[in-house]
C-alpha angles and dihedrals in degrees: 000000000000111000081223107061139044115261091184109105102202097171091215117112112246117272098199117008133190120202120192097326127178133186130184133193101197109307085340116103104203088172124030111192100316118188114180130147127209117218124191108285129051118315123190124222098201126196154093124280107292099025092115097259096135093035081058091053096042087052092052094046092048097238083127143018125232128244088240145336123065130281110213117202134177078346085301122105110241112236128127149318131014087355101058087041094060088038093061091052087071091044124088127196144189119185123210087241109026124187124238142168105244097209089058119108117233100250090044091057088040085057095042089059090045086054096048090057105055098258110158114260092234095052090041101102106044099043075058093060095042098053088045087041089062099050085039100240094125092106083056095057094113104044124094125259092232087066101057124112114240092255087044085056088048089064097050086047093065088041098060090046105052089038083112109045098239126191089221131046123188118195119185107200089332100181100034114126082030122131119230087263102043084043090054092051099039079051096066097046095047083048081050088049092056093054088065104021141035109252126198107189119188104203129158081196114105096202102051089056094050089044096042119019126080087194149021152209124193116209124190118188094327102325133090117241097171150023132163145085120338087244099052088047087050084043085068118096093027099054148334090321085257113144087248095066089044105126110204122305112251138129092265096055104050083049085061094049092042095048073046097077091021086069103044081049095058096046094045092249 
């Protein structure tokens, strides 16, 4: 298996695709011709602070255009105008540090992200409660959203962002700040979310990407090294990377395979 290009045959067409993207912030390059492509199901953006994990999500949720290559969403490229705008009305997103008015109730915010993106009015509301419902918040609705704990927040987080029922969900970090209890439950949304979404989730955390991803891609200062299934990245140090030679999946096993290619990195192999 090359490092460089997925061995998982899913047999599921992309929902969102990036072909030889780049992306620049003055002389730094934070994507170098990046080319990665996000089946139904959960897929991992591995990788330590500065990698390009969160370039790579900006550029799937529209909020920003590459230097060069394409961006394929919902099978349309991504540019400008009337075309980006409907696409972003499929798309969920939950930044790693989201805004809110803290004076605002749960279900209020929930409904205002529903409005934002182009939800009916008569169907608002509910839409409100059902997404609140599934990260059980419901019995929250009329609490402020200045008194919510930090994994509490977490929850309405992922609420706002699938209101909508989108066909793609980007988290950013999702579960950090979380302690180990409130990590084990957001897990298993964010596992719910991938039986009905495509979910791309940046993480620098080992164990949520071997308790949560179905697949995952590995970045290194802007450039992909590795994409495939969790159990050929954790095959990696112990064999050719073939889902024969795959140990266990746990967290301590996809942070071998990941300080895997981090070394050879490091060491030019």
């Amino acid at each position: 298996m090359s490092l460089l290009n997925s061995a998982a045959a899913t047999g599921s067409e992309p929902v969102a695709a990036v072909a030889d993207v780049s992306m620049h912030y003055g002389s730094l390059t934070a994507l170098d011709q990046v080319s990665l492509e996000f089946p139904p199901g959960v897929t991992g953006l591995l990788g330590p602070n500065g990698a390009g994990k969160s370039t790579l999500l900006s550029l799937l949720s529209t909020a920003r255009r590459p230097a060069g290559g394409t961006v394929t969403l919902l099978g349309e490229q991504a540019t400008k105008g009337a075309g980006v705008r409907r696409l972003r009305r499929r798309i969920g997103v939950l930044p790693q540090h989201f805004g809110f008015y803290p004076r605002f109730t749960v279900l209020e915010f929930t409904e205002y992200a529903a409005w934002l993106r182009k939800v009916p009015a008569a169907g608002r509301r509910e839409a409100a409660r059902e997404a609140l419902r599934h990260v059980q918040m419901d019995r929250h609705a009329d609490r402020r959203m200045g008194e919510l704990s930090g994994g509490m927040l977490r929850r309405v987080g992922i609420a706002q962002a699938m209101v909508n029922k989108p066909a793609l969900v980007l988290l950013d970090e999702p579960t950090v700040g979380l302690d180990p209890a409130q990590r084990v439950g957001f897990r298993s949304l964010i596992r719910g979310l991938g039986e009905q979404s495509a979910v791309v989730m940046s993480t620098h955390l080992a164990e949520d990407v071997a308790h949560v991803c179905d697949r995952v891609a590995v970045l290194l200062e802007g450039t992909v090294r590795f994409t495939g299934t969790v159990s050929e990245l954790c095959a990696l140090p112990h064999g050719d990377g073939s889902a024969d030679d795959a140990p266990e999946v746990d967290g301590g096993s996809v942070e071998a395979g990941y300080l895997h290619l981090a070394g050879a990195e490091a060491v030019g192999a």
